[in-house]
N, C-alpha and C positions, 0 to 999 in steps of 0.2 A: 417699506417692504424690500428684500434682497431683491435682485437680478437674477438671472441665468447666471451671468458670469460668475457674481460674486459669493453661491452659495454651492452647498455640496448635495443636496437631498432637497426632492419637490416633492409633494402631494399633489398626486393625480388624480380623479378622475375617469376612468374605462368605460367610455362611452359604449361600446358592446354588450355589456352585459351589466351594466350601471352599478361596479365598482370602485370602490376607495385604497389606494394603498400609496405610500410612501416609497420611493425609489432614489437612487443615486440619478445625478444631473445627468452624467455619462451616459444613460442610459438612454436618454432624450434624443429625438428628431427632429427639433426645432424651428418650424418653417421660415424665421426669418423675420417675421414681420410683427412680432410683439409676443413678449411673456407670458402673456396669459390669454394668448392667441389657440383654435384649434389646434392641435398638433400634432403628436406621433411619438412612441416610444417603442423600444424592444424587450420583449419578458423573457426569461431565458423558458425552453424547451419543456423540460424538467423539476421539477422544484426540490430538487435531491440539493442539499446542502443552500439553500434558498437564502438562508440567514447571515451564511457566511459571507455570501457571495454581498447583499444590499449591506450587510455592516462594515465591508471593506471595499466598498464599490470595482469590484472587481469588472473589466472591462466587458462588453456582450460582445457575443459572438457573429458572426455576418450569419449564421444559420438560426437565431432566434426569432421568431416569430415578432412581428410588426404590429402594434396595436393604435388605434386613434384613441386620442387621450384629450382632456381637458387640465391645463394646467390650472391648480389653484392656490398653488403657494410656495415658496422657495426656502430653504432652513440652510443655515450653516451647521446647523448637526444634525442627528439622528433624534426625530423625538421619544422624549421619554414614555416607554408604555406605552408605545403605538397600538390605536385601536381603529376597526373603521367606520367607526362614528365620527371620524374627523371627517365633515364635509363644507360645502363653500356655504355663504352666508344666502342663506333666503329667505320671503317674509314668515317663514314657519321654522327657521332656527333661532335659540334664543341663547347668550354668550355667559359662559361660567366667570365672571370677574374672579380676576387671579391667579385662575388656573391655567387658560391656558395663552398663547403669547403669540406674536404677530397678527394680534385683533383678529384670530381665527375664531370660527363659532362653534358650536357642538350640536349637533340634531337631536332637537327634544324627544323625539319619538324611534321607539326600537325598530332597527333596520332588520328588514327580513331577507334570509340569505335562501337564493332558490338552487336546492342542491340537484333537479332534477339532471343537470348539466354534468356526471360525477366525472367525465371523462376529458372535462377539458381544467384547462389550467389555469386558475382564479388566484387574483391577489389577495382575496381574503381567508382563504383557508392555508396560512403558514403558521407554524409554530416558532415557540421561542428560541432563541440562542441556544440555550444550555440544553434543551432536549434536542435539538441536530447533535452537539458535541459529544454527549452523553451518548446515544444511538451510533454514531461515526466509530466509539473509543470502545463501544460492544462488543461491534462487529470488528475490528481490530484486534483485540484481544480471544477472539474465537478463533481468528484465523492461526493466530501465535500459537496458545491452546494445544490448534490440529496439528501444528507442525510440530510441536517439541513431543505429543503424542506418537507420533510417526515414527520421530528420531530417537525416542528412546524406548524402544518396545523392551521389555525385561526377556521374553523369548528369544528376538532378535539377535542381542547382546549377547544372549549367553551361547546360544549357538554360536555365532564367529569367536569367540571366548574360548571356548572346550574343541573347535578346528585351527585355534591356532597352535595352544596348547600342543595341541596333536603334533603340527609338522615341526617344533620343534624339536620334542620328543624324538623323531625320527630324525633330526640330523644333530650333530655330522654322521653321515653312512659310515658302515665301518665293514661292509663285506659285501658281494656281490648280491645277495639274497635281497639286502636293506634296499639297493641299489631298482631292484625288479620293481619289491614291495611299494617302493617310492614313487617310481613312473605311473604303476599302475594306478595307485591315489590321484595321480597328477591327469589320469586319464578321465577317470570316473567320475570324480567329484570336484564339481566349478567353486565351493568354497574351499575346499583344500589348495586349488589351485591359485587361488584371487591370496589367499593367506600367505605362500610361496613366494608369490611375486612383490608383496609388500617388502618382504622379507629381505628379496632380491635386492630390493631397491633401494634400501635403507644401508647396504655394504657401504658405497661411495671408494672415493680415492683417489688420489692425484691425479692418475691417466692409466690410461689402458691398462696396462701392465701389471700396478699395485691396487686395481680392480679386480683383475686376475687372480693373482694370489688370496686376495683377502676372500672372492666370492669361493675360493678352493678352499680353504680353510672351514671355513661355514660348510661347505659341502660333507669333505672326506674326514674322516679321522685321522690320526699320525699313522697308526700302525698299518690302516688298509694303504694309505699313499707309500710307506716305505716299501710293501711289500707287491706294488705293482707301479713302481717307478725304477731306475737308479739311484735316489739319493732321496727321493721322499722330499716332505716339504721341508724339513730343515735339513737337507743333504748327508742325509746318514746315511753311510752306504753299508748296502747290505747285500750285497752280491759282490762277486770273487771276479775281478776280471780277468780273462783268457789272454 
């Protein structure tokens, strides 16, 4: 028969409520003084992903509850189809040759599970592997779902779509009137505004300067800039100097 040391998974024992389940070593409290001595183990809180956690011996927590435990047997793997009818040998169990291994017995007679208890945390009411992953990949995918819902409302779209539309339409200004018309939009309405400053932001340019010019282009037209500058943006002059 393995050792503590030498194996990854024991069959316990839950002296509290006269349970059977199968646990990682790691999970053990081992007082010290032999294998299959009284002992003590931690069960996690929870049994939210229960499966994952005992098939990858994932380490317990200092806040998981302490239970006394009877050790009854040590595995270097996970048994196959874990059931908890796997219990220790006594003159009323009687042994499946073949089936099963480390001269473990099976309990002739069907074990009755008392569910009055619904609020506490039993190692015999876990399910299998593939239904945590399945339930886990659900609600994953719901959550995904709600978000690309969110992120592509067809309304949404089309409104920022038909305001953005709009402020280009309206530039470059080309006369005072445009210039009023614009501010005012830029007062009134936060999507006009939000649309603007994208806009804004998207010029770029070396430095200051050819920031400058480029965000004035966008703005004004040729003919409003010639006709309330000197030289307008491409220095066309169009005043007589004195």
């Amino acid at each position: 028969m393995l050792t503590h040391e030498e194996s990854l998974y024991a069959v316990v024992h839950f002296l509290n409520d006269n349970s059977y389940s199968e646990i990682p070593t790691n999970w053990l409290l081992v007082d010290g003084q032999s294998d299959d001595y009284l002992s003590q183990c931690r069960w996690p809180s929870s049994i939210g992903q229960l499966n994952f956690r005992l098939k990858n011996r994932i380490a317990p927590c200092d806040d998981w509850p302490i239970y006394d435990i009877k050790i009854i047997s040590f595995h270097a793997a996970p048994i196959p189809k874990w059931n908890t009818s796997f219990l220790p040998p006594t003159t009323h169990l009687t042994s499946k040759s073949g089936e099963l291994r480390d001269n473990t017995l099976e309990n002739s007679s069907r074990i009755t599970v008392n569910s009055s208890k619904k609020d506490s945390i039993s190692p015999r009411n876990d399910d299998n592997y593939e239904e945590d992953c399945f339930e886990i990949l659900d609600i994953k995918l719901k959550d995904i779902d709600q978000l690309l819902s969110a992120d592509n409302r067809p309304s949404s779209y089309s409104s920022e779509n038909k305001t953005l539309k709009k402020v280009k339409k309206a530039l470059p200004l080309k006369n005072k009137d445009d210039i009023t018309q614009f501010e005012t939009d830029l007062e009134k309405f936060t999507d006009f505004r939000r649309e603007f400053v994208k806009i804004v932001s998207q010029v770029g340019g070396a430095n200051g300067k050819e920031f400058n010019e480029r965000l004035l282009n966008v703005l004004f037209s040729q003919s409003f800039a010639q006709h309330n500058t000197w030289e307008g943006k491409k220095k066309t002059n169009t005043r007589l100097l004195i």
